[in-house]
C-alpha positions as CSV (number, residue, x, y, z in Angstrom):
1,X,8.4,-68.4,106.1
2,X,5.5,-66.5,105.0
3,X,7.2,-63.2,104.5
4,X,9.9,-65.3,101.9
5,X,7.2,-66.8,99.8
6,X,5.1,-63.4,99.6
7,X,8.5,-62.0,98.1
8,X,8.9,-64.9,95.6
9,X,5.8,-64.4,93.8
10,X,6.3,-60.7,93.8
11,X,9.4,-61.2,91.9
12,X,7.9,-63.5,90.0
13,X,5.1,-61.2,88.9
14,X,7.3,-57.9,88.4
15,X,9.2,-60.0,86.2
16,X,6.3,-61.2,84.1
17,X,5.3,-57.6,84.1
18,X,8.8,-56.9,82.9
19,X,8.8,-59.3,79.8
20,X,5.2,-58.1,78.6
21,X,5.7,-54.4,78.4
22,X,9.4,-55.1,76.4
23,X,7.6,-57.5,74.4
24,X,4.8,-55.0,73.5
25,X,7.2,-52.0,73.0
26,X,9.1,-54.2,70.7
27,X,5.6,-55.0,68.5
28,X,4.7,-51.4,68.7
29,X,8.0,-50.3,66.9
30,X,8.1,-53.2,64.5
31,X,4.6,-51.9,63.0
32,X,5.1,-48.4,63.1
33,X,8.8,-48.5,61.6
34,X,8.3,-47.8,57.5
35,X,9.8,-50.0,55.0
36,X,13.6,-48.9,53.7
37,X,13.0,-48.1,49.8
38,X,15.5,-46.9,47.6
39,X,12.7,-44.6,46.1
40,X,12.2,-41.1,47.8
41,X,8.4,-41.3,49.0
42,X,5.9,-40.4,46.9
43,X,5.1,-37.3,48.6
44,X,8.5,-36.1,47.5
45,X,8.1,-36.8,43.5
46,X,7.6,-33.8,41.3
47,X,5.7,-33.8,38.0
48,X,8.0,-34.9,35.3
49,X,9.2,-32.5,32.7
50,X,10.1,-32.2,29.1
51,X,13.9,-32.5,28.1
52,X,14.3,-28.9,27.9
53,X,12.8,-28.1,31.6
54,X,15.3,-27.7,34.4
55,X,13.6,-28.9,37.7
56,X,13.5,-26.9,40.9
57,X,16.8,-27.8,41.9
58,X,18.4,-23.5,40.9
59,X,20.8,-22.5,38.4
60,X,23.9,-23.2,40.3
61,X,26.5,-26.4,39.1
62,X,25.4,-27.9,41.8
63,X,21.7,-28.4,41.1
64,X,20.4,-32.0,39.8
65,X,18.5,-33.4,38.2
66,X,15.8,-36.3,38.7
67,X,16.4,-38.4,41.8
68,X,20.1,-37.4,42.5
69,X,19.1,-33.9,42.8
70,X,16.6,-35.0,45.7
71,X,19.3,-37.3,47.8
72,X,22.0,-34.8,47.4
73,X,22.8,-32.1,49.9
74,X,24.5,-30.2,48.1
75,X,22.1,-28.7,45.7
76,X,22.0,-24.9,45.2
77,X,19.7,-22.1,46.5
78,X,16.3,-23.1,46.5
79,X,16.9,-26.8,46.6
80,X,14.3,-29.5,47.4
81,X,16.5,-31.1,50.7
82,X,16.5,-34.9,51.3
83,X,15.2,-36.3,54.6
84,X,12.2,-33.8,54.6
85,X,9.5,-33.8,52.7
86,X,9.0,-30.3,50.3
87,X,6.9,-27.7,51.0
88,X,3.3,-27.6,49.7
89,X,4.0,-24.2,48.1
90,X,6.8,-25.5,46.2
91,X,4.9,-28.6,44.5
92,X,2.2,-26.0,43.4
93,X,5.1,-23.3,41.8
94,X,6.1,-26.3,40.0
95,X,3.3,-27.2,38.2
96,X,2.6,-23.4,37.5
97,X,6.2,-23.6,35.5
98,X,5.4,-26.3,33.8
99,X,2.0,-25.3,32.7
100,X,3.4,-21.7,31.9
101,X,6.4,-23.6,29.7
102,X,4.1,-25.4,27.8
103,X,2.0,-22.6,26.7
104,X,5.2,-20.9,25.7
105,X,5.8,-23.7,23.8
106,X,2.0,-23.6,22.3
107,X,2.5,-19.8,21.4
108,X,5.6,-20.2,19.6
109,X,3.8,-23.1,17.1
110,X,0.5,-20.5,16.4
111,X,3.1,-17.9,15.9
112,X,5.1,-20.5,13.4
113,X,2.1,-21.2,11.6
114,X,0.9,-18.0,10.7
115,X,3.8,-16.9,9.1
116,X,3.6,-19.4,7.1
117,X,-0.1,-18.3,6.2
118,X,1.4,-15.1,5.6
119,X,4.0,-16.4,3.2
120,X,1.5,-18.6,1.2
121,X,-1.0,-15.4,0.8
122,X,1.9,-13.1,-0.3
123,X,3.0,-15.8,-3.0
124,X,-0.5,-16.1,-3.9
125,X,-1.5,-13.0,-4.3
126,X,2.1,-12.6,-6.6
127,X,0.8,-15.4,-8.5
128,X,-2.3,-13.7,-9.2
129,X,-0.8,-10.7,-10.3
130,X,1.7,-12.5,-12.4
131,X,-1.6,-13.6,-14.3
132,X,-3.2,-10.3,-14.7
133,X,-0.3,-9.1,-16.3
134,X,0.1,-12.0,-18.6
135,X,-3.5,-11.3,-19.5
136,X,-3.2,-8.0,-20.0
137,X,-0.2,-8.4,-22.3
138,X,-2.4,-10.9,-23.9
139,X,-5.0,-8.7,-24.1
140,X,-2.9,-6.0,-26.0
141,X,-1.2,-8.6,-28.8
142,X,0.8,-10.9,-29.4
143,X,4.0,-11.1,-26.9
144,X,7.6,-12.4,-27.3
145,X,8.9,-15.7,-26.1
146,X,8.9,-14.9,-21.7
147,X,5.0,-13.7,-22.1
148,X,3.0,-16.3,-19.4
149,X,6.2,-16.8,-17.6
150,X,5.8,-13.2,-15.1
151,X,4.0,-15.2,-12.4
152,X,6.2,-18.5,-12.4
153,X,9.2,-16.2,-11.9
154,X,7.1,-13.7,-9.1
155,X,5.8,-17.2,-7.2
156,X,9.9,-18.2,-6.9
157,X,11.0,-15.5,-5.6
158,X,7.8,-15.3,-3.2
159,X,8.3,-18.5,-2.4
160,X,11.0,-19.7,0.7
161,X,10.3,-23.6,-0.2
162,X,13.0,-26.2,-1.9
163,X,12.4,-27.2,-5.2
164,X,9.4,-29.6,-4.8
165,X,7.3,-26.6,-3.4
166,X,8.4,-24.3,-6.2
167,X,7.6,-26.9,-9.0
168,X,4.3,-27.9,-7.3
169,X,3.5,-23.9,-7.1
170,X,4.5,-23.4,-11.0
171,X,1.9,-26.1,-11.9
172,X,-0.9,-23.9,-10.0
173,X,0.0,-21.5,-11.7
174,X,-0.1,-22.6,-14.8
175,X,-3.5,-24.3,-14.0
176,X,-4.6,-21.2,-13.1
177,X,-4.0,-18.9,-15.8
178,X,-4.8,-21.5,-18.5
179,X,-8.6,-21.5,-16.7
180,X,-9.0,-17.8,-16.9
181,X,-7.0,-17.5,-20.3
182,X,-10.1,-20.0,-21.4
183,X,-12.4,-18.2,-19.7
184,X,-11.4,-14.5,-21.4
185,X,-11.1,-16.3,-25.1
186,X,-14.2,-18.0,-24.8
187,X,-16.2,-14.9,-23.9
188,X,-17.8,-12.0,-25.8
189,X,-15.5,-8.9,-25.2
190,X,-13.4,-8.3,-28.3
191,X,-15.4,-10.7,-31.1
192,X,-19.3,-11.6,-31.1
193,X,-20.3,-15.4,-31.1
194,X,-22.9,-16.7,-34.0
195,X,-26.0,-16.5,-32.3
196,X,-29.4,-19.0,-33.8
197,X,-31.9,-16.0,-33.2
198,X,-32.3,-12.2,-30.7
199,X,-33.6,-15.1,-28.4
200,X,-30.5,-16.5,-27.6
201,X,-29.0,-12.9,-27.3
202,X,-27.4,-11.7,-23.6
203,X,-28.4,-8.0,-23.1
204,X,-26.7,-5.4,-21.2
205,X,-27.4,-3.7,-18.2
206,X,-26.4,-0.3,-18.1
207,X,-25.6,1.5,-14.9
208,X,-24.4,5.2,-13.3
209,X,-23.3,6.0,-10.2
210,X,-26.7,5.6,-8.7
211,X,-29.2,3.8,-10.7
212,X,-29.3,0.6,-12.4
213,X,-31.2,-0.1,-15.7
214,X,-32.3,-3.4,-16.5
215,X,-34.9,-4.6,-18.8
216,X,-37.6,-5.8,-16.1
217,X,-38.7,-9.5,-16.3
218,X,-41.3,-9.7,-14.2
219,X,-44.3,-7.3,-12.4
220,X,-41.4,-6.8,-9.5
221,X,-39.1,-5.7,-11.2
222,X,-38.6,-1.7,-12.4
223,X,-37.4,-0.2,-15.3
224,X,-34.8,1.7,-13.1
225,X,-33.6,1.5,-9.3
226,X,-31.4,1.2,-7.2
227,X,-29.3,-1.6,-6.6
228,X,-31.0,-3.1,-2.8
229,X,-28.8,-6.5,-2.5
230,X,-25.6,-5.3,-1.1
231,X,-23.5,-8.0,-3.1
232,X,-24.6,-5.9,-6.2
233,X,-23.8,-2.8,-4.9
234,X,-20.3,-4.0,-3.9
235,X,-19.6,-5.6,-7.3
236,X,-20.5,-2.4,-9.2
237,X,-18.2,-0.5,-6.7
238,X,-15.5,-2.5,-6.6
239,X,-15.5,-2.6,-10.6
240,X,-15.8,1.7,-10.5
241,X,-12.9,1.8,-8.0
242,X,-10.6,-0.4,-9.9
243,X,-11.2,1.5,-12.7
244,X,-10.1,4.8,-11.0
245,X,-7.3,3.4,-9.5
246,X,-6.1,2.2,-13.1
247,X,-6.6,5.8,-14.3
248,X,-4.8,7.4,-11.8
249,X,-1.7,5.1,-11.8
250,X,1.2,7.0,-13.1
251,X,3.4,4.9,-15.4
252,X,6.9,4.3,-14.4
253,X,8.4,6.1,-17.4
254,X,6.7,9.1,-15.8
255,X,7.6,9.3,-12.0
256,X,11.5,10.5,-12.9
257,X,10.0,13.5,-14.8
258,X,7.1,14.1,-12.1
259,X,10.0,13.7,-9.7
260,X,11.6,16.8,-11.8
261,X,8.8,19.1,-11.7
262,X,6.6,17.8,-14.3
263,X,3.0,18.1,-14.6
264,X,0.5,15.7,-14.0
265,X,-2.3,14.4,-15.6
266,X,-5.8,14.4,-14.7
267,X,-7.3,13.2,-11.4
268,X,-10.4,10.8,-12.1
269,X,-12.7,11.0,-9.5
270,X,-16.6,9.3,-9.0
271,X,-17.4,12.3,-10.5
272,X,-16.1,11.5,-14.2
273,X,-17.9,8.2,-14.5
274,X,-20.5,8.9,-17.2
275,X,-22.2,5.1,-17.4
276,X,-21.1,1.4,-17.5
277,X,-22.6,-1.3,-19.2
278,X,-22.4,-5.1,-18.2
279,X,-23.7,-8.6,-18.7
280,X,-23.0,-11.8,-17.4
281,X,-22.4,-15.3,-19.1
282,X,-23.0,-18.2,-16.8
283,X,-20.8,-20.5,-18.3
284,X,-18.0,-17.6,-18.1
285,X,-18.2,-14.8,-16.1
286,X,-19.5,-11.3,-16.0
287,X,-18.2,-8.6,-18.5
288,X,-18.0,-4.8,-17.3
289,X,-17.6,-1.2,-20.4
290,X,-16.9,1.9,-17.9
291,X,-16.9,5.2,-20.1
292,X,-15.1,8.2,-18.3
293,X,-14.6,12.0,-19.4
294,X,-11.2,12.5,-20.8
295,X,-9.3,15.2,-20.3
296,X,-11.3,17.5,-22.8
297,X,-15.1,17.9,-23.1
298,X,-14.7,14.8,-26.5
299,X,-12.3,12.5,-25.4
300,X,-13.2,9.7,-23.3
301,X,-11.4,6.8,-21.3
302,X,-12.9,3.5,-22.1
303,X,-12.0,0.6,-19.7
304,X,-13.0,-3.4,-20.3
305,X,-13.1,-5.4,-17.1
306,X,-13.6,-8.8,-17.2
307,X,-14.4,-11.2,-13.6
308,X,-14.6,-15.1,-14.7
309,X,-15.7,-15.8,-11.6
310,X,-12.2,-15.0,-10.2
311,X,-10.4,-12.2,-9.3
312,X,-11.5,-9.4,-11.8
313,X,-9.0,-8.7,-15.0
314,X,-8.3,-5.8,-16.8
315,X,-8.6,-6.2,-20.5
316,X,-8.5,-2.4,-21.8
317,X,-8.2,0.9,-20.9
318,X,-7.8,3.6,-23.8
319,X,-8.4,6.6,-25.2
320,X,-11.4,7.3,-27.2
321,X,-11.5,10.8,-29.0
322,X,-14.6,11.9,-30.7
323,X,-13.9,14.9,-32.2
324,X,-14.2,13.5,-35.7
325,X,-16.4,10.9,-35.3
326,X,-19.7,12.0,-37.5
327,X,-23.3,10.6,-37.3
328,X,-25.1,10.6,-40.0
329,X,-29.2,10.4,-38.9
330,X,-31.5,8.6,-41.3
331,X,-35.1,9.1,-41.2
332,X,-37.3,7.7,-43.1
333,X,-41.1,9.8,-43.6
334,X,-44.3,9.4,-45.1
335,X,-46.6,12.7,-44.2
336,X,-46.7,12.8,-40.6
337,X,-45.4,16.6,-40.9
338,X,-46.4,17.7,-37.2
339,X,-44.5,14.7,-35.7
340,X,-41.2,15.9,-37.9
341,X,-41.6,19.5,-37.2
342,X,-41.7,18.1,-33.2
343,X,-38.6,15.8,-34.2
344,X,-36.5,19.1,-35.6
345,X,-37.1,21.2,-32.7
346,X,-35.2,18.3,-30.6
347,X,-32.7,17.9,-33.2
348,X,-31.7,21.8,-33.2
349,X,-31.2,21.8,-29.5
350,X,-29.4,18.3,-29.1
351,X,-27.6,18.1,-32.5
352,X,-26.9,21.3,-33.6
353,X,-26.3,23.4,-30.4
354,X,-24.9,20.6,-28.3
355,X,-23.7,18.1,-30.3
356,X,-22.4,19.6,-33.8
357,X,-21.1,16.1,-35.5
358,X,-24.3,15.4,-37.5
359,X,-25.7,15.3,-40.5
360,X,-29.4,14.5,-41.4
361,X,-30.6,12.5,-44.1
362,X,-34.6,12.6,-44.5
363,X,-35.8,9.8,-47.1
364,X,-39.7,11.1,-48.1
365,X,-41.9,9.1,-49.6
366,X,-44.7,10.9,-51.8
367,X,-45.5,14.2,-53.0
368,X,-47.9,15.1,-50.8
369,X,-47.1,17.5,-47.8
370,X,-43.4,17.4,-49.5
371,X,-43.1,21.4,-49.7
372,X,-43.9,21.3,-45.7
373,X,-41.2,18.8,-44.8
374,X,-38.6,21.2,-46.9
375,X,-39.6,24.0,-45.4
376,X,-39.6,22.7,-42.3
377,X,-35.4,21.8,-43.1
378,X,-35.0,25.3,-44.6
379,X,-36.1,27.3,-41.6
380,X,-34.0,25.0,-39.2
381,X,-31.3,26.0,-41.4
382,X,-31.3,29.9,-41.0
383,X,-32.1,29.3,-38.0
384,X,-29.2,27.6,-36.6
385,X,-26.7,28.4,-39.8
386,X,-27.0,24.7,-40.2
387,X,-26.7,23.1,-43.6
388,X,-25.5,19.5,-42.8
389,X,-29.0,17.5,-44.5
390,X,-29.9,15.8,-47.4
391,X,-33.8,15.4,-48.4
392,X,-34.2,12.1,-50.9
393,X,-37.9,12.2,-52.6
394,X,-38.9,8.7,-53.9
395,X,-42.6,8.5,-55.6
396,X,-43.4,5.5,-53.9
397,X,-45.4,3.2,-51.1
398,X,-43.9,3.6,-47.9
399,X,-41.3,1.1,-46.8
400,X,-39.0,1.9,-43.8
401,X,-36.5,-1.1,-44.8
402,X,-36.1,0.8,-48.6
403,X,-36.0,4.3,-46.7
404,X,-33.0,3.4,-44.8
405,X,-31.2,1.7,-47.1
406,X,-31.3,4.3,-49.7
407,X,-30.5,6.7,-47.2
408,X,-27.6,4.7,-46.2
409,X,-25.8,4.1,-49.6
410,X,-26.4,7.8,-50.6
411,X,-23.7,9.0,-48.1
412,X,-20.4,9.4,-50.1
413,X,-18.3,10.6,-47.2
414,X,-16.2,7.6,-46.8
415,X,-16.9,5.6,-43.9
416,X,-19.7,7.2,-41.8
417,X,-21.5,6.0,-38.4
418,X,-25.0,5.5,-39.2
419,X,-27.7,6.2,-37.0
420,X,-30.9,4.6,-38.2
421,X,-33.6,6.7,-36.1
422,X,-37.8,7.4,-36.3
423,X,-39.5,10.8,-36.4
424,X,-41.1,9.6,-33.1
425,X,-37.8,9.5,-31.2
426,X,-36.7,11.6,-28.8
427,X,-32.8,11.3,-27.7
428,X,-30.0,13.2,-25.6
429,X,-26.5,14.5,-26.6
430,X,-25.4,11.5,-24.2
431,X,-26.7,9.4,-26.5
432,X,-25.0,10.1,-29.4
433,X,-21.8,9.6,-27.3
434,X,-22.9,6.3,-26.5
435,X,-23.6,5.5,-29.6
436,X,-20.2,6.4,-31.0
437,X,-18.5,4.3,-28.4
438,X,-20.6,1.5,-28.5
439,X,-20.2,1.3,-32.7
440,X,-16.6,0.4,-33.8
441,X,-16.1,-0.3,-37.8
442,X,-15.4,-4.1,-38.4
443,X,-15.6,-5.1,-34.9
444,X,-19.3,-4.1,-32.9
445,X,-22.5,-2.6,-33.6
446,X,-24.9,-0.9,-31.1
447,X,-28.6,-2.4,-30.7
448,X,-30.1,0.0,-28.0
449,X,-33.0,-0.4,-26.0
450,X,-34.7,2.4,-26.3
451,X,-37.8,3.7,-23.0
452,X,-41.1,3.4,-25.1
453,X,-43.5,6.0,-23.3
454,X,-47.2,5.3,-22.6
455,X,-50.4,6.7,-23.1
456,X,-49.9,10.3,-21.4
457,X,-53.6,10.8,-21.6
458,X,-53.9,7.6,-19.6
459,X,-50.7,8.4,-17.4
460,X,-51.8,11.7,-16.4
461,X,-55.4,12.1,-16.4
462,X,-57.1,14.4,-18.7
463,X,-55.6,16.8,-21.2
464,X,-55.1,19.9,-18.7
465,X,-52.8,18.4,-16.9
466,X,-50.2,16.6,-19.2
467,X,-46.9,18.2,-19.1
468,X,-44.1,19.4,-21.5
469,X,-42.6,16.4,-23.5
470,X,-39.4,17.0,-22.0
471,X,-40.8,16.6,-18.7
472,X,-43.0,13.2,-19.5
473,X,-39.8,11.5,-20.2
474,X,-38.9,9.9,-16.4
475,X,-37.8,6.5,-16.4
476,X,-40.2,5.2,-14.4
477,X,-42.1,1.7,-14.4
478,X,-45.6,3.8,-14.8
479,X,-44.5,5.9,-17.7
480,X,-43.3,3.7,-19.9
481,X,-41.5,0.3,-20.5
482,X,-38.3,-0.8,-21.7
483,X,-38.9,-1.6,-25.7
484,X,-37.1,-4.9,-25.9
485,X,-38.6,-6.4,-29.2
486,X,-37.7,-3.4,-31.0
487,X,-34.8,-3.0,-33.2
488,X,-35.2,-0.2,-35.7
489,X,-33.0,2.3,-33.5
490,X,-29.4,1.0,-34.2
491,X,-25.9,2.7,-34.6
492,X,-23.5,0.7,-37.5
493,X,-20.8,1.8,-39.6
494,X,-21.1,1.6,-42.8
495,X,-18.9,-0.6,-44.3
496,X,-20.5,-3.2,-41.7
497,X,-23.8,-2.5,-43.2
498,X,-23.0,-2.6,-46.4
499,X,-20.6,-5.8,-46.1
500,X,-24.1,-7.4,-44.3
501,X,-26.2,-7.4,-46.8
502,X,-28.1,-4.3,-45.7
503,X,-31.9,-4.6,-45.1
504,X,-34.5,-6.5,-47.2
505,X,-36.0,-3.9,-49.7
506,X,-39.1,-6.2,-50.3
507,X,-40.6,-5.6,-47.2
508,X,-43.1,-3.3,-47.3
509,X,-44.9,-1.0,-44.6
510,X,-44.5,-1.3,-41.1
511,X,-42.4,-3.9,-39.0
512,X,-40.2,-6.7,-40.2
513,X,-37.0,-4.8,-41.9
514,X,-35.5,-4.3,-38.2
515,X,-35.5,-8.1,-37.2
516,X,-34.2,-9.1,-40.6
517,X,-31.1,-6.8,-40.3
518,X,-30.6,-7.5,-36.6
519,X,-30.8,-11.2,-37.2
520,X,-28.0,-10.8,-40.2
521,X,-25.3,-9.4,-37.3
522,X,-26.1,-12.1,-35.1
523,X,-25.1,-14.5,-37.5
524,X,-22.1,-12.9,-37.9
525,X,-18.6,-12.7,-35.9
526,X,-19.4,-8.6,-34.8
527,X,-19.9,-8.4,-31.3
528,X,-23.7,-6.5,-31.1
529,X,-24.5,-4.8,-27.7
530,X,-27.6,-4.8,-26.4
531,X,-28.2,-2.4,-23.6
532,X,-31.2,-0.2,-21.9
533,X,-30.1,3.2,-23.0
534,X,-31.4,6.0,-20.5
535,X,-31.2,8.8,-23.5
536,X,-33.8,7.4,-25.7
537,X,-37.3,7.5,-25.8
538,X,-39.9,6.5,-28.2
539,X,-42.9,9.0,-27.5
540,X,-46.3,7.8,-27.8
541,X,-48.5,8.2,-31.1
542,X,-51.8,6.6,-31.8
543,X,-51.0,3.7,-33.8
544,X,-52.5,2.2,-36.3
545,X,-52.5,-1.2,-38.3
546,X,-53.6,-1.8,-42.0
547,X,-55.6,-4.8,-42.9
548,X,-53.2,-4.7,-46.3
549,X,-50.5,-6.3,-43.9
550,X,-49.9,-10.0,-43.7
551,X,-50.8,-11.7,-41.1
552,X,-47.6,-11.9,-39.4
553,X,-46.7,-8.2,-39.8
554,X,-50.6,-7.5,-38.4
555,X,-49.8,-9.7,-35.5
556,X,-46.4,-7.7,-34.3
557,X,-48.4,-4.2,-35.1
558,X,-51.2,-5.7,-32.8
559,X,-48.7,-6.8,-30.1
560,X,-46.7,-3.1,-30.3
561,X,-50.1,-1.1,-30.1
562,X,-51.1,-3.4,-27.2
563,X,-48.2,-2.7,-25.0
564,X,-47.7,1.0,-26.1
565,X,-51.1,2.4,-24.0
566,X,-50.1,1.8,-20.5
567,X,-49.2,-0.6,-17.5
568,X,-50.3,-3.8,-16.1
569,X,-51.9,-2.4,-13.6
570,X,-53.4,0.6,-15.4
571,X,-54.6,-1.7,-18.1
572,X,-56.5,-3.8,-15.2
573,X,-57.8,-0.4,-13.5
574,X,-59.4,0.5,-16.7
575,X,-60.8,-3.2,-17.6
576,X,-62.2,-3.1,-14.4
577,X,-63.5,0.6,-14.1
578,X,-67.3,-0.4,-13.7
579,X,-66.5,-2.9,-11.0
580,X,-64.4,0.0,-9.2
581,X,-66.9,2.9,-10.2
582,X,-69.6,0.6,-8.6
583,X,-68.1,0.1,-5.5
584,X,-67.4,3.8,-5.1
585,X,-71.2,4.4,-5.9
586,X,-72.4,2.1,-3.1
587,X,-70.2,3.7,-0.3
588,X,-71.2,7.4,-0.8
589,X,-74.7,5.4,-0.3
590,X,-73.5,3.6,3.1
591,X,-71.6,7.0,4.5
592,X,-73.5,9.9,2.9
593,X,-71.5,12.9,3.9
594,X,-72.7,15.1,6.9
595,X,-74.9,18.1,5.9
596,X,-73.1,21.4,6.6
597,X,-74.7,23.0,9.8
């Protein structure tokens, strides 16, 4: 009985037993079992790609795309397979592709881009050069019915765009050759401007290869030197080097017959460039004169550049020959016979021997030392077999204004260049060259600013130790000065001066005559250059002024004797001599020197 009950609850138990582990099991795989999803899991996406990227699914026919691809089996080689999840290697190759497609893409835009740049330099720069020739054809007269229209036509064929592009490139264009058409017209190259007064003048600077000369404004500035700031040393070079490479172009009509055997012409080099003057307006732009040597030892090439604050222009380039171009030199005298005899031994060596285009014209005033001056002509004569002067006496009181007027009119040669000149002036056979290409009849006259040289007794010491003239006369800012009130040294045609009015005969003595002229030309429509000219010098002579003068004449003889002794800083080291002496004095008394043992 016992033994049947003891087996009842067993089997009850077991059974109980039974029903909890299948009930547990049954839990255990309800929670673990994931969720059915249409959607692959989202360790199986991939990065989504542009519409022109193929997804790792191969090349085959059988690779797909997007979510197809990745429930297919039948993809090709290199497939992703469904039911597994993909590698870790491939997720990482795929976002390598895409990166790498995209900067593809990236590369190909930069590349797009710049040539476009390219394109819209090239058209510019045929723009441009459509406009320089317009200008120069401008320049050189008046031009037929297509003259302006070179650059519209060299911007359409530059230019790739449709219509809109090409009309909105013609009105550039045209904007920007009507701003440095304005700019060329409205500037002094080829006609002079009315001027109120030599206040309102623009001077030159003149320039060579390696020195600039400027008249100084200022106790910085020199006299001469080399250009430090490198945006004037490129400006100067650029300028030089278009100039060369405009001499050495060969024209088109020549390159057949070069082509045939012919013969060249000269090769310009640095080496030719003789001296440039320029000058800037600020309202228009900068203005550049380059002389050359020409192909024999009195022709020159003379080329005007013109920058209005744009890409330079060329406005001429010619031929200058001076073979036949004469100077007559007027000098006006009163005594003063040493000074002349030292003025004719520099005229025989520059004029005569170097030069040979002159003739002399000496205007005396008085009889007294008369027979010395024409003696003084008639030896120079044997001397040199030259017999190009003419000596006008006139019983009179000195006036330099009467001198060179007379002296002017007497010439009966047709129309001569004058060359209105002092017996205390020294100049250079490169002078007179730049005074026959700076003068043109009808069109310019040449005001040059001649180097006024100080004091040598003060420059150099004492007596014993001044030099030859010819080697006191260095450009230099404690030698001398740039004489920029001074206007008695000019070179005119002329006809010019005669169609002026020529000077004011009733001004007599020293000073006045000069500014009266010079004023008359700035009043008028000739262009007058204005420039530092390295091949004249004024040398120093005592000067003296009369108490006959008037006050205002006194005042400007004052103001010339003033500046004509020496320096700034020489003048203060003689005001203040004693101070200086003094000083000296009390240190030999603080440091005696050592007795010699």
């Amino acid at each position: 009985m016992l033994r049947r009950g003891l087996l009842s609850w067993a089997s009850r138990v077991g059974g109980v037993l039974v029903l909890v582990c299948c009930s547990l099991s049954l839990l255990y795989v309800m929670t673990c079992s994931p969720p059915h999803s249409d959607q692959p899991p989202l360790s199986h996406s991939l990065p989504h790609a542009g519409p022109n990227h193929l997804t790792l699914g191969g090349t085959g026919p059988g690779a797909g795309v997007g979510p197809a691809a990745g429930g297919g089996g039948a993809g090709g080689t290199g497939a992703v397979q469904s039911g597994g999840p993909p590698g870790g290697a491939q997720s990482y190759q795929a976002l390598l592709q895409e990166r790498e497609e995209q900067h593809r893409l990236h590369i190909a835009s930069l590349k797009k881009q710049i040539a476009q740049l390219k394109e819209a330099l090239q058209e510019r720069s045929q723009q441009l050069k459509g406009v320089q020739e317009t200008l120069e054809r401008a320049a050189a007269g008046p031009g037929g019915p297509a003259e302006g229209q070179g650059g519209v036509l060299a911007m359409a064929r530059g230019g790739g765009g449709g219509l809109g592009e090409a009309q909105g490139a013609k009105s550039q264009q045209a904007d920007l050759q009507e701003f440095l058409r304005s700019q060329l017209l409205k500037a002094e190259v080829n006609a002079g401007t009315r001027l109120p007064s030599e206040y309102a003048v623009v001077p030159f600077e003149s320039f060579t290869l390696q020195r600039v000369y400027q008249l100084e404004t200022g106790l910085t500035r020199h006299p001469e030197e080399k250009p430090v700031r490198k945006d004037r040393r490129d400006e100067l070079g650029d300028v030089l080097e278009t100039a060369l490479h405009s001499l050495n172009m060969v024209p088109p009509a020549q390159v057949e017959s070069l082509g045939k055997g012919g013969k060249t012409g000269k090769v310009y080099t640095p080496s030719d460039f003789i001296e440039g003057i320029a000058r800037t307006e600020k309202d228009k732009g900068t203005l550049y004169e380059l002389t050359f040597k020409g192909e024999s030892s009195r022709e020159f090439r003379h080329l005007v550049y013109f920058r209005p604050f744009g890409p330079l222009m060329k406005v001429k380039n010619e031929r200058v020959d001076t073979s036949n171009v004469l100077i007559n030199i007027i000098v006006p005298l009163s005594k003063r016979t040493e000074k002349f005899k030292q003025f004719m031994h520099n005229f025989r060596e520059v004029c005569v021997r170097q030069d040979g285009r002159v003739h002399l014209t000496v205007v005396y005033f008085g009889k007294e030392q008369m027979s010395e001056v024409r003696s003084t002509l008639e030896n120079t004569s044997r001397e040199v077999n030259f017999k190009n002067y003419t000596l006008l006496q006139l019983d009179e009181e000195f006036s330099r204004g009467r001198g060179l007027d007379l002296g002017a009119r007497a010439w009966k040669g047709g129309n001569v260049l004058l060359f209105f000149c002092d017996v205390d002036i020294y100049f250079t056979a490169d002078f007179l060259n730049t005074c026959r290409l700076n003068a043109q009849p009808g069109k310019k006259v040449f005001y040059p600013v001649l180097f006024s040289q100080y004091n040598p007794s003060l420059i150099y010491g004492n007596h014993d130790r001044i030099p030859p003239v010819e080697q006191q006369l260095v450009i230099k800012k404690d030698t001398g000065f740039w004489r920029d009130f001074g206007f008695g040294m000019t070179c005119q045609y002329k006809t010019d001066f005669i169609n002026i009015g020529g000077f004011d005969v009733d001004i007599k003595g020293w000073g006045g005559e000069d500014v009266h002229l010079y004023r008359k030309y700035l009043h008028s429509n000739l262009l007058v250059v204005r420039a530092p000219s390295r091949g004249l010098f004024h040398l120093w002579h005592e000067k003296r002024c009369a108490d006959e003068l008037p006050p205002e004449q006194y005042r400007m003889c004052m103001q010339s004797k003033a500046m004509n002794e020496a320096s700034h800083g020489q003048l203060g080291m003689l005001f203040f001599r004693h101070e200086i002496e003094a000083h000296l004095h009390k240190q030999k008394q603080q440091n005696p020197s050592p007795k010699k043992t």
